[in-house]
Structures are given as structure tokens and as C-alpha cells.
C-alpha positions, 0 to 999 in steps of 0.5 A: 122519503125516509131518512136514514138511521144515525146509528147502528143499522136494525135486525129482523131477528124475532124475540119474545115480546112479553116484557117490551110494555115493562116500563124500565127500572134503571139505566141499563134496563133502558140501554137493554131495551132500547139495544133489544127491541131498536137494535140500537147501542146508544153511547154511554160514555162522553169523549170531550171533558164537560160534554155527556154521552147521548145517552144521558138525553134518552135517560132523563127524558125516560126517567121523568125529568122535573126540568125542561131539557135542552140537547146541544149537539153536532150535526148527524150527532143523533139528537133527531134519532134520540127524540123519536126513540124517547118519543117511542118509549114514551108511547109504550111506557106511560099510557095517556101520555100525549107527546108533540113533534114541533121542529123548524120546518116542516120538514124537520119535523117529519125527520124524527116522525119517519125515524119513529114510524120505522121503529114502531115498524120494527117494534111490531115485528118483534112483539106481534099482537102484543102491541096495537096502534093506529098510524095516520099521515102525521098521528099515532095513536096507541091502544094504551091511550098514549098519542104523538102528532107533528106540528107545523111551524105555526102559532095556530098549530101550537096555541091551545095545546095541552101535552106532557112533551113538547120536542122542538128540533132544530129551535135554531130555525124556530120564530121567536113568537112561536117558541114563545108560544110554545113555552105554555102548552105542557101539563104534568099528567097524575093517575091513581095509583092503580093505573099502568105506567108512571104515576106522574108523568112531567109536562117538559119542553125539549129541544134539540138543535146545532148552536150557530149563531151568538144572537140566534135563538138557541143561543138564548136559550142555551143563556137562559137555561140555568135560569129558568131551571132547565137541564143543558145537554151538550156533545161534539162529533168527538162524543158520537165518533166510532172506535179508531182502528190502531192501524191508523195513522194519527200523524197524518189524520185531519182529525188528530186536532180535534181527538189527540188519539182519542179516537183509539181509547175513548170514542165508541160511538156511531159516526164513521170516522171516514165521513168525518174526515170528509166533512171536514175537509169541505168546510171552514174551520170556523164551521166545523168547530161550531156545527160539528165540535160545539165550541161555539157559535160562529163568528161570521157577521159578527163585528167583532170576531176577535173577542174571546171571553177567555182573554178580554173578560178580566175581574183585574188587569195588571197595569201602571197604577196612573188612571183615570175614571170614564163613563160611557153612556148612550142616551135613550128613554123608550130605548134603554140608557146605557152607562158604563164604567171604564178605567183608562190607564196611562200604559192605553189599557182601558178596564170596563168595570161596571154597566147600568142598563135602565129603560123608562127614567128621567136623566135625574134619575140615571144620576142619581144611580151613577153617583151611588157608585163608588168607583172614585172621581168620575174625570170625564163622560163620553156620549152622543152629540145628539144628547146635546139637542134640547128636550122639546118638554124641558128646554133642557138636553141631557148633556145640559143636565149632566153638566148641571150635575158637575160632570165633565162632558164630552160629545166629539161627532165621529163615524160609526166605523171610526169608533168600531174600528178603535173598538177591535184595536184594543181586542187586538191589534196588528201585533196581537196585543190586547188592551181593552178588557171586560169586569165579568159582571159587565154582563150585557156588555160582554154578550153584546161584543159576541152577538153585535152583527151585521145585516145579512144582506151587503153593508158596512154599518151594523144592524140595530137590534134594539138589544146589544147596540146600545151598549156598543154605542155607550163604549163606542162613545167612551173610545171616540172621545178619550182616545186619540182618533185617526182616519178609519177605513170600513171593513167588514168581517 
């Protein structure tokens, strides 16, 4: 079945063909040919303050980029359509260029492969004789020697490639070993300088997804972006919506949240303002602002939906100068240790200044890296009770030790609930007030608070992950032991 076009629907008008295999100098000569031979206006220009314009992904994808790119885009915002484009120009600009189409599915995979099938369809038709390729089930070759293929969602499909352009759609879907496999199968392609098209055409993996989930994997790859040098492309519904006729109301549109008027001045793009606003009236606003506004992920099954990074995560908090300093700590060896450092005020603002994440070392040593950090007189440590139990080596158990060392220790037994619970009071109470606040550079402690869930199928106690519930636990400890407890109900959001 083939999939309808995101943007301006295709002509058959017949035009020269001389310059098509010209590869583009510029930007408006790329947004000229695509607009010439695709039929197709690509937005140029962004809605939403720090978003881009579609364009831009087709642009630097063209112009050979040295970094890999990842597309943060809504749902029905074109970023399949504009992979297959890229994919087409690809083809016909840079001979001996191989690209691969590795989507969630298989399925996935074969929408970008249709959009690419009809658009050499239509490339044909425009330039005749001048363009000659062979097409297969899921294979095109190009008589310039360039190549695209669909992969399936499998390692053996990825494993043992050599490519210049790996395009992952939907890596929301995507298993974590196969991504990770994926990450090795690029390689930069050198000709002489005699040969047509580019000289150096770059090996780069890019990715194109909707970003729903705080722990799913285009979250951490959105995360990691910045750090392993990769481009990040992001834009909304707003970004890709139609130009607003002035003869609508924008009183009584459900849309005037979202664009306050926008529409009429900035928005010149594809997407039907009509269907918009059908879309929206059918689903929660938490899905609409993560899959069609891009604001962030959602927080269903998240423990703690109430944390905003914006209110809780503070360099300083203005509080009564009487305090005491906490440590949190959640005990583990092949597990990680985890210590955190909290200043308790008398007003009930808890301030997590610091965290020590450490896997593989003795208790000494964690110790020794606690008292290295100068944040004043530690009052008192709150842990697991379980650190109590000795060490089948030692005799000794971890609590043993860090009384040994002068600390002040305590291990009260509670519920998981009862901790978390005590955990969304100080991020926000029944009267809205927030007391409990996060140092930015509590990193993995800020990422654990969105990304803590609960399993998707039915329960009340959430799912260990091995990655954000030690942190929770070491501040679930702290909260159990230097607060004042009360029954607890469980609940789930």
C-alpha cells in the first residue's frame, strides 16, 4: 500500500532534464530542484523559538555533513518524506554512494522506501532517458553506481555493512543491541578528483523519530547528542502548519494555545490546520504536547510526573540560614554506590547539592571520596537497613564501617511507597508548594526523577532498571530517615 505524501501533492508537467544530475551549489539551488523535479516547497523558515525549518535537515544532510544528525520531529511532520528525498538526491548527486533505510519495523522501513520509489517514478518522467536505474523489491540501483536498500529490524541485517548513510526512522522502536550495531556500519567514501560528484562523501547515521518516552531510546540519544558531536534537529507541528487564512477566528480555535496568532504571520508549511485541530481534540494533552508540540516526552508511567526541571533544579535556594547536612546513600558493589549530598533547612526545604555514582570499590573507598568533599560537618547518613547485614568476607557490614569512620547512621525499615510518596510531597504538595530542589550538577539524579517508571503491565512498585532506581533509592533513604513519616497509601500515576 503506498503511503500518501506529507506535503504538496506532485505534477506531471514535463521539464528539461539537462540540469537535474547537476549537483546543487547552494541552498536555494537545493530548495529549487527539489520544488522543480519533487514538485515539492519544503518550509524554509521555523515557527517556535529555538526549533529549525524542515529544510534545514534536507541541507545538511545534502551538504555533506561531518557529524551525525538526529531529526526531533512531530507526528505527519515530514521527517520520513524528507529522508527519502535526501535519500533520492543522494542517488543522483554523489555517484558510488550506498545509503541504507533501517526503520523500527519493517514496516517503517518500507514508508520512506515507497515515498522514494514514487518520487524516482516521477523523476523519470521528467528527465527520460537521462536517468536510468534498476528498481527491486527493496533495492535501487543507480546507473552512476550509487545504491539504497531497506534493512530489516535485525543485527544480521546490520552487522557486516559498509555504507555512507545509514537512515534510522522511528529509532523510538528501535532494540537497543541493534542501534548499537548500527553505530559501526558508516564509512566516509574518497574519489579522485576527476570522478563526478563530491570528492568526499561523509559516513553518518541519522535518525528521525517522534520523542515519547523519558527512558526510551531516542531520549538518550537526544542526551547523548552533544556529546558524541551530533547535530540535533528539532520542530513541532507549529513549524510545518499551513499559512492561517485571516478569516479565522483565533478566539475560538483550539489551536490558539499552542500558535497565539502565529498561524496568520509565521506558519507557511504543509500540514492542514483543519486535521490539526482534529487531532487534537481526540487526544490528552499530555500526548499532544509530546508527539505533535515536541515539548518533551510524556509522563505516563513515570513516578514522579510532577518534576519540572525548570522549578526544582536550582544552583541555590533562598531558605532560613538554620540547616543541617545529609547524605543519601544506596549501597551496591556490582550494583552502583550511590551518595548524595542534601542540605536540610528548618523552613522543610531539602537542597540536593551533589551525587557520587561509583561501581566496583570497597565502602574505604567510597569514604574516603565522601570526606574529600568539602560541603561542612556531615550530621547524619540515611541508608538501607539492609547495609546492616555483614559481609560474608569481612564480618564486617557497610554500616559497621561507616560508623567506624565517625559517621552518625541511620537505617529506619519502611515501604517503597511510603518513601516515594514523601518524594512528590516535596515536588509538590496538595497546596502546590515545592520544597525539595535539585544542584544542576546532580545530573544522573535529575535524569533519574523524569525517567524513574513503573512497569508497563499493572503494579505499584517501580521497575529496577539498574540505571535510575539507585539514585532514587539513596534519596528515598535520606527522606525515610530525616523526615517525619506518616501512613502512606500506594498509588500510581
Amino acid at each position: 500500500m503506498k503511503t500518501k505524501s506529507k506535503f504538496k501533492p506532485k505534477t506531471t508537467k514535463t521539464l528539461a532534464p539537462t540540469s537535474f544530475t547537476k549537483q546543487c551549489e547552494t541552498r536555494d539551488e537545493l530548495h529549487a530542484w527539489v520544488k522543480e523535479y519533487l514538485d515539492i516547497n519544503i518550509p524554509r523558515t521555523s515557527c517556535c523559538p529555538g526549533h529549525c525549518a524542515p529544510f534545514e535537515y534536507l541541507a545538511s544532510a545534502y551538504f555533506e555533513p561531518s557529524k551525525d544528525l538526529v531529526v526531533w520531529a512531530p507526528r505527519g511532520g515530514g521527517k520520513t518524506r524528507l529522508g527519502a528525498i535526501a535519500t533520492l538526491l543522494d542517488l543522483v548527486h554523489k555517484p558510488k554512494c550506498s545509503i541504507r533505510i533501517l526503520g523500527g519495523s519493517l514496516e517503517q522501513s518500507l514508508k520512506m522506501w515507497e515515498h522514494l520509489r514514487d518520487d524516482l517514478e516521477l523523476l523519470k518522467e521528467k528527465a527520460g532517458d537521462d536517468i536510468a536505474f534498476t528498481v527491486g523489491a527493496q533495492r535501487v540501483r543507480m546507473n552512476n553506481g550509487s545504491v539504497a536498500a531497506v534493512l530489516t529490524q535485525s543485527e544480521k541485517a546490520v552487522r557486516g555493512l559498509r555504507v555512507q548513510k545509514l537512515r534510522c526512522d522511528e529509532v523510538e522502536l528501535f532494540e537497543p543491541k541493534i542501534w548499537e550495531a548500527a553505530q559501526l556500519v558508516t564509512r566516509t567514501l574518497k574519489k579522485s578528483g576527476n570522478e563526478p560528484g563530491p570528492n568526499v562523501v561523509n559516513g553518518v547515521v541519522e535518525v528521525f523519530s517522534t520523542l515519547h518516552r523519558p527512558w526510551g531510546m531516542m531520549q538518550k540519544i537526544t542526551d547523548a547528542a552533544q556529546a558524541r558531536g551530533a547535530t540535533l534537529l528539532r520542530w513541532c507541528l507549529l513549524d510545518v502548519l499551513e499559512r492561517c487564512p485571516i478569516t479565522r477566528a483565533c478566539e475560538t480555535c483550539p489551536l490558539h494555545p499552542d500558535c497565539a496568532g502565529r498561524a496568520k504571520t509565521d506558519c507557511d508549511g504543509f500540514f492542514s490546520i483543519d486535521d490539526a485541530i482534529a487531532m487534537k481534540s481526540r487526544v490528552s494533552i499530555d500526548t499532544w504536547e509530546t508527539e505533535m508540540l515536541c515539548q518533551r516526552p510524556t509522563i505516563k508511567g513515570c513516578v514522579f510526573p510532577t518534576f519540572n526541571k525548570e522549578l526544582h533544579v536550582k544552583q541555590t535556594v533562598e531558605t532560613s540560614a538554620d540547616s543541617e547536612l545529609w547524605l543519601g546513600i544506596d549501597f551496591g558493589f556490582s550494583n552502583p554506590f550511590v551518595c548524595l549530598w542534601i542540605r536540610k533547612y528548618a523552613d522543610g526545604v531539602i537542597h540536593v547539592l551533589d551525587e557520587y555514582v561509583q561501581q566496583s570499590q570497597t565502602t574505604d573507598t567510597h569514604i574516603t571520596e565522601i570526606k574529600s568533599r568539602a560541603y561542612g560537618e556531615i550530621a547524619h547518613i540515611g541508608c538501607d537497613p539492609a547495609g546492616g547485614a555483614a559481609n560474608d568476607q569481612t564480618a564486617k557490614s557497610n554500616v559497621d564501617v561507616l560508623r567506624k569512620a565517625n559517621f552518625s547512621v541511620r537505617t529506619k525499615g519502611s515501604k517503597i511507597v511510603e518513601g516515594l510518596e514523601l518524594l512528590r510531597l516535596g515536588l509538590k504538595s496538595g497546596t502546590a508548594k515545592s520544597t525539595l530542589f535539585i544542584h544542576p550538577r546532580c545530573a544522573r539524579l535529575i535524569k533519574a526523577l523524569q525517567a524513574y517508571r513503573y512497569p508497563d503491565l499493572a503494579g505499584e512498585i517501580p521497575l529496577k532498571d539498574g540505571e535510575h532506581d539507585h539514585l532514587i533509592d539513596a534519596l528515598r533513604y535520606f527522606f525515610i530517615n530525616a523526615t517525619t513519616s506518616h501512613k502512606i497509601e500506594a498509588r500510581r500515576y
